[in-house]
N, C-alpha and C positions, 0 to 999 in steps of 0.2 A: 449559453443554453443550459438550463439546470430543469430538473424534477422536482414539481409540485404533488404533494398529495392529495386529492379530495376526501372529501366526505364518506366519498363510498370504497374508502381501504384502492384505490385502482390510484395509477401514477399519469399527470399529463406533463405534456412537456411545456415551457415557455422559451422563449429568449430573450434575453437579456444584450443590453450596449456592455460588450467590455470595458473593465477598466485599463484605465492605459499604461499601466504596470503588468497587465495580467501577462500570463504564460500562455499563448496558443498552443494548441497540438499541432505537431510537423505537418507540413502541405507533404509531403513529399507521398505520404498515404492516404486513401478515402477516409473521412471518419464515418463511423458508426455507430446509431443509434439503436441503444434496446430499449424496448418498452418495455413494460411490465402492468398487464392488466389484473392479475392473482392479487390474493389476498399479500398484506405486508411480509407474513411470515412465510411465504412459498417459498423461499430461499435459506430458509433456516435449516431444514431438515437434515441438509445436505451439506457440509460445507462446500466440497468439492465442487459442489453444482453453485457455488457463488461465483466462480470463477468464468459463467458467460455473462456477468456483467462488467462493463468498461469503467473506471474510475477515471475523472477527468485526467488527460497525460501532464506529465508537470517534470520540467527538464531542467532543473536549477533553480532558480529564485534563492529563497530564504535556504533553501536546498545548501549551499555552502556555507551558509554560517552554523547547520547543522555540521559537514563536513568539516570544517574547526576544530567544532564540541567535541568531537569523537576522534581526530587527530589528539585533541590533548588528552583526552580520556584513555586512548588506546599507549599515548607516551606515560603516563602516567601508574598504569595500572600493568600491560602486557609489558613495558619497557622495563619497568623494575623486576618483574620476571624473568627478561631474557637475559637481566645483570646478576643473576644469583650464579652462573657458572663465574664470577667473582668471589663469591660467597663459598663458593662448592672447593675451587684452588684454595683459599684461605683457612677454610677446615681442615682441609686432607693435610694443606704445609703443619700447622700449629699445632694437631690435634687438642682442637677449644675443647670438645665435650671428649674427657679421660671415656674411655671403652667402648666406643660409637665406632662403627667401621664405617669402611667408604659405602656399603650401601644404604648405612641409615641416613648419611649426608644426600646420597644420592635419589630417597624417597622422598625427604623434604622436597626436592625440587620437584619432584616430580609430583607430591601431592599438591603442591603450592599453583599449578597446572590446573591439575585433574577438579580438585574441590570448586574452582573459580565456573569449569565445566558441568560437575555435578548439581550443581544448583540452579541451571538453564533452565529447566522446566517450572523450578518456583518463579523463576524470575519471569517466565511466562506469563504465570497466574497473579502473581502480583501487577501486572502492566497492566492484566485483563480488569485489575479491583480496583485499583489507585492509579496508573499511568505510568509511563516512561520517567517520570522526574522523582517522585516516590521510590521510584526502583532504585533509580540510581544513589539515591540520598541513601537508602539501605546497605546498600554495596558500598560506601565509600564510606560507612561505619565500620562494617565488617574488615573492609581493610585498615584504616586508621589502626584500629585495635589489632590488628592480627601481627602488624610490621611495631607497632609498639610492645606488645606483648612481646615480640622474637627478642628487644633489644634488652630485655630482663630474663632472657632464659637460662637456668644455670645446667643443665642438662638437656638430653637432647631429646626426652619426649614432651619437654614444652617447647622445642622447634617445631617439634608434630603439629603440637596445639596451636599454636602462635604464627608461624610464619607459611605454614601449609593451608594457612585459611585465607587463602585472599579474596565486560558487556559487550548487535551487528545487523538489525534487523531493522534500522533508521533508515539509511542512507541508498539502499535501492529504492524506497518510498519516494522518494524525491528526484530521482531521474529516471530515462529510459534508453537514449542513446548513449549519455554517456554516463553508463553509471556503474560501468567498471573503472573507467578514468577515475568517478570520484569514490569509489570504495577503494580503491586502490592509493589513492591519494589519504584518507582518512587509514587505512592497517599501516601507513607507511609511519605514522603517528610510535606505533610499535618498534619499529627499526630504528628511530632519530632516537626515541626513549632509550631504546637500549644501547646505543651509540653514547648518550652521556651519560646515562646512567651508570657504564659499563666504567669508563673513567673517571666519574666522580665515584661512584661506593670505592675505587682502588682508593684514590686521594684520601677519602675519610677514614676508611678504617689503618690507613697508616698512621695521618694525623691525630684521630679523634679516636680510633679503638670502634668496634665493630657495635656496641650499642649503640652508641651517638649515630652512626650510620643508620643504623633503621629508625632513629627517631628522626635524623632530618629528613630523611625518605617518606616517612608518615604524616612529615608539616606538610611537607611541599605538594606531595600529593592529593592530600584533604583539600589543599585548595585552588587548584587546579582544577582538578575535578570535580568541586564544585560549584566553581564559577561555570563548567560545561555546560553543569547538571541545570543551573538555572534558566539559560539561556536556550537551550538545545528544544525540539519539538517534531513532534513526529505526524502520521497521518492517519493512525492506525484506524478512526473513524471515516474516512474522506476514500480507502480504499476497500473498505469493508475488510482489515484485518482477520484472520480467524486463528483468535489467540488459545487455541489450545494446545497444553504441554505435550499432549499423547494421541497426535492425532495417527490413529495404530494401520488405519486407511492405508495409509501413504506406505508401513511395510508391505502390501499385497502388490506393488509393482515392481518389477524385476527392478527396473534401472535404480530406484530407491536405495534398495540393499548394496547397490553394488557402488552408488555415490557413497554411500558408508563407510565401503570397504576401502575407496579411495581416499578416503578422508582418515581411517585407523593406519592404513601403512603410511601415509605421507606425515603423520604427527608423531610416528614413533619412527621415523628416520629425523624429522626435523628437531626434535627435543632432543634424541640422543647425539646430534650432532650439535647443535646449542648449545648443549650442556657440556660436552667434552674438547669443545676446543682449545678453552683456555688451561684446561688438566695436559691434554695431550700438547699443548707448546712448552710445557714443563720439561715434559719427559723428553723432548727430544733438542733440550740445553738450553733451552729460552729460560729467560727469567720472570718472576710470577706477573711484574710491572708491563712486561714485553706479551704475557700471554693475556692479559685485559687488555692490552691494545689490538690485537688480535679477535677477539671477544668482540672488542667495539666495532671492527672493520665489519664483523659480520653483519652487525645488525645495521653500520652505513650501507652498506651493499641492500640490506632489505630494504631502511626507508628512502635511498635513492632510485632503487629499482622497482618497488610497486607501484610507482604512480604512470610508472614507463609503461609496464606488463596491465597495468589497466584500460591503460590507450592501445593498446597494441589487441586488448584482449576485444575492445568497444568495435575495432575496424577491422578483425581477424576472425572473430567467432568465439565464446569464450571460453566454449567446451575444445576447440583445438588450439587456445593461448594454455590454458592450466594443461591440458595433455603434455604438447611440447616442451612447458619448462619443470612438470615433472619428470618427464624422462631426461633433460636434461641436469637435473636436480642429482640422479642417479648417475648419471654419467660420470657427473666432476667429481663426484665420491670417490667414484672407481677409480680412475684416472690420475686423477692429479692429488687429492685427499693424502693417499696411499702412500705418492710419494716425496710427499711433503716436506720437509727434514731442516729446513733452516728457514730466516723470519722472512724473508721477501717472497717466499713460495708460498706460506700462510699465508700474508697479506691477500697476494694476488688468490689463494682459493676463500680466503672471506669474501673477498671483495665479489668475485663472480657469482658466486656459490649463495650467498645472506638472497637476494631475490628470487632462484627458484626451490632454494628450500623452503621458503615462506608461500609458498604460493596456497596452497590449502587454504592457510588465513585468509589471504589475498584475495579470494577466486569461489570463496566457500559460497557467499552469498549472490551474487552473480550466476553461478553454475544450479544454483539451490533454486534459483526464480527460472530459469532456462528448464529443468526437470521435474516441479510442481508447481509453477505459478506462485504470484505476487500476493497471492493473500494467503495461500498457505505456505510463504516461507516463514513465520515464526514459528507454528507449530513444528517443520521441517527444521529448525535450524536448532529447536531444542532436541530435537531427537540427534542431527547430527554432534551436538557438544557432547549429549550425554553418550555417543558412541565412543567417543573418544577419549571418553573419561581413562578407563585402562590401558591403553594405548598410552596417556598421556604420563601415567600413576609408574609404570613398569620400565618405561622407554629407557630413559638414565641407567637404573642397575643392572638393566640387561646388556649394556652398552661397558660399564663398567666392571660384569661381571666375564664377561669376555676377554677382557685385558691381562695378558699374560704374560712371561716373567715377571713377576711380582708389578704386576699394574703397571712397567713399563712400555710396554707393544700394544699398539691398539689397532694389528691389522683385522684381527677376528671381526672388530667392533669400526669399522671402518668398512667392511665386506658387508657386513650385516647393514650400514646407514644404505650402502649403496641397493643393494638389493631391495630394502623394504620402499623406495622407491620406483624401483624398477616394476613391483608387486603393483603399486598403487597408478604406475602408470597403465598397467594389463587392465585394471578397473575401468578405468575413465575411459580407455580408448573402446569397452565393450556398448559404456552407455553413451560414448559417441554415435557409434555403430547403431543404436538403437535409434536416437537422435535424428540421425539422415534418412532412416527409415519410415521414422514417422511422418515425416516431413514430406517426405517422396508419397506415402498415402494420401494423406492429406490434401496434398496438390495434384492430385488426380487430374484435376480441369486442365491442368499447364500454364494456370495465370502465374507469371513471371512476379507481378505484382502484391498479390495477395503472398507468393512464398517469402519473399520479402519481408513484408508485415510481422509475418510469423514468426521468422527469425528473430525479427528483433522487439517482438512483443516477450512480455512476463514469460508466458507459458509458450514456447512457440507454436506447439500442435494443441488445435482446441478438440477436446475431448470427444465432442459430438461427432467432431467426422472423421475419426478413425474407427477404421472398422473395428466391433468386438470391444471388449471390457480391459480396461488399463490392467485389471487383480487377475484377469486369466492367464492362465497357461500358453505362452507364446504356442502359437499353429507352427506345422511343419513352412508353411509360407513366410511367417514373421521371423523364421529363425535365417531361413535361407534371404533375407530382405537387409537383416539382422548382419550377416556375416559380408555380404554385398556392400552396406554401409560401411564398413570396415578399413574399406578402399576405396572407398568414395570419398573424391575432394568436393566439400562442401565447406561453405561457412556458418557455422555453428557453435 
């Protein structure tokens, strides 16, 4: 059943024989059809108001060979990132660049983050002019060149230049049930990458010296990631996409600002802990070859554990999967982190620990369609990267600038990973709270079935029937519904 348009600018419906490949929409809900008798552009006005149209549901197909592309693109690109605390121990051992201290090391990595972040919103507007493969063709310049440039640096403000310059808004397009399972499956891309990554750049820069390492880093990467690029395809047309960088709407809703705020502490506990593991195994007698494998363990624990934490997040709710394993993200900080002191206690808190420290990555885009809907998650998702750009820029030297007796103790910086999770857990759980709230409005009638729907539609609460404006000032009622959700077991 597709939309035809007439003559007179007005929508009629046909139906059509499926083909026998196609992807139905799940029986298990009524479908729903909207018309649309306004002019073509009645919906333009408004993005947010594009959001009471249904794009046909689509649960996989071509859907995982998208899921692939962006496993290898995410190994490819975040994996070599999470192997620079490699990079960061072999600086501090050697001192490469004479008069550089531990936090200009410590900025590389974290602008090497941050920049990949800052640039979200061009990468927006770029999708919006040329598409998803253009985009990516640009990005995989910019890095080529930036991981080549680092392996010619003789000083350390062409690390700035060079290796501080180094893509998530695919792959819920292509599923609905399960499309934390396959985003979770695709960031877990990140954790394998940084898994080998983490022991190959050790291997090469002992063998080959630390240039050679960013040039094979820069082969291999180019083309990996552009084998992705060429194959990979998105929907952004088929769901009515609303590709703007700054859609500024979306900060007049409370729960917005506060998925932010979840998203700034969970990245500046995850990086400063990324970054410091392989330092902090130094310091407490490991040897540099023994704290990359440590390094590695963490990021096996992330790309073994997110495809778990996606499943779990698909058939749990997925605003109380990311809640959960941030607080418990914070916990093993506290706990076990702390007293860490010889290599099979590492092990074991990489191993636990690499899945709900990554969960932000994990969980962003799933949580991002749960709290503004499927067509305004790219707009959304640029705003989220670019919150996180400082968060991501600062996290390492505040971590390392905590370390005391001369850089050897890193309980300060250990205290600090634990809490800024702990922070970003207080976030998530307030726009859970909001979550159930809506939810309970919304279902006013008591159909069991339509709550349902909701849940596990894009947007769960459709806009129209909650009472009141998303940008107002929660009422003494929504606070008190607010606080109530709080403690309410729901799945969400």
């Amino acid at each position: 059943m597709h939309f035809e348009k007439s003559g007179d600018s007005s929508y009629t419906m046909t139906a059509a024989v499926p083909h026998h490949n196609a992807i139905h929409p799940s029986t298990d809900c009524p479908e729903t059809v909207l018309s649309k008798n306004g002019t073509a552009d009645d919906n333009l006005a408004d993005p947010e108001q594009t959001q009471s149209s249904a794009p046909i549901e689509v649960d996989g197909g071509y859907g995982w060979i998208c899921v692939l592309c962006v496993f290898l693109v995410n190994a490819h690109t975040w994996g070599i990132n999470s192997a620079y605390g490699v990079f960061l121990a072999h600086y501090l051992d050697t001192n490469t660049f004479p008069g550089a201290s531990d936090l200009d090391y410590a900025f590389v990595g974290g602008l090497s983050l941050s920049m990949a972040q800052f640039i979200a919103p061009v990468a927006t507007i770029t999708t919006r002019m040329w598409g998803t493969r253009v985009t990516l063709m640009i990005g995989i310049t910019l890095q080529t060149a930036a991981l080549l440039g680092a392996s010619w640096a003789g000083q350390v403000w062409q690390l700035f230049l060079s290796q501080a310059l180094a893509t998530v808004g695919i792959i819920p397009q292509w599923f609905t049930r399960r499309r934390s399972l396959a985003n979770g499956i695709a960031t877990a891309g990140s954790g394998i990458g940084g898994l080998v990554y983490s022991l190959a750049t050790g291997a090469m820069i002992q063998r080959w010296g630390i240039g050679w390492a960013f040039r094979i880093l820069a082969i291999v990467s180019a083309a990996a990631c552009g084998f992705s690029a060429i194959i990979v395809r998105d929907r952004n047309k088929a769901i009515g996409a609303v590709q703007i960088a700054f859609h500024t709407e979306l900060l007049r809703r409370p729960e917005f600002p506060l998925t932010l705020a979840w998203g700034c502490f969970s990245v500046l506990g995850y990086v400063a802990l990324l970054f410091s593991i392989p330092d902090y195994a130094t310091t407490v007698g490991l040897t540099a070859s023994q704290g990359s494998i440590v390094g590695a363990m963490f990021n096996l624990g992330g790309g073994l554990g997110r495809p778990v934490i996606g499943y779990v997040s698909d058939s749990f709710g997925r605003l109380n999967t990311a809640l959960a394993c941030t607080f418990l993200a914070g916990l093993f900080s506290l706990v076990i982190w702390v007293f860490a002191k010889n290599f099979g206690v590492l092990i074991f808190y990489a191993l636990i620990s690499g899945p709900f420290a990554a969960t932000f990555t994990t969980t962003v885009a799933p949580v991002g369609a749960e709290v503004v809907g499927l067509q305004l998650l790219p707009s959304a998702l640029s705003i989220f990267w670019l919150s996180v750009v400082i968060p991501s820029t600062f996290a390492e030297p505040i971590a390392l600038w905590l370390r005391t007796d001369n850089g050897t103790n890193f309980l300060h910086a250990q205290i600090f990973v634990g809490f800024m999770f702990m922070a970003a857990c207080i976030c998530l759980g307030l726009v859970r709270a909001w979550k159930v709230s809506q939810l309970e409005s919304a279902d006013a009638d008591g159909d069991p079935l339509r709550q349902e729907t909701q849940i596990r539609d894009d947007d769960a609460v459709p806009r129209e029937s909650v009472v009141g404006t998303a940008s107002s000032v929660p009422s003494i009622t929504s606070k008190v519904k607010i606080v109530k959700g709080s403690f309410t077991m729901a799945r969400v």
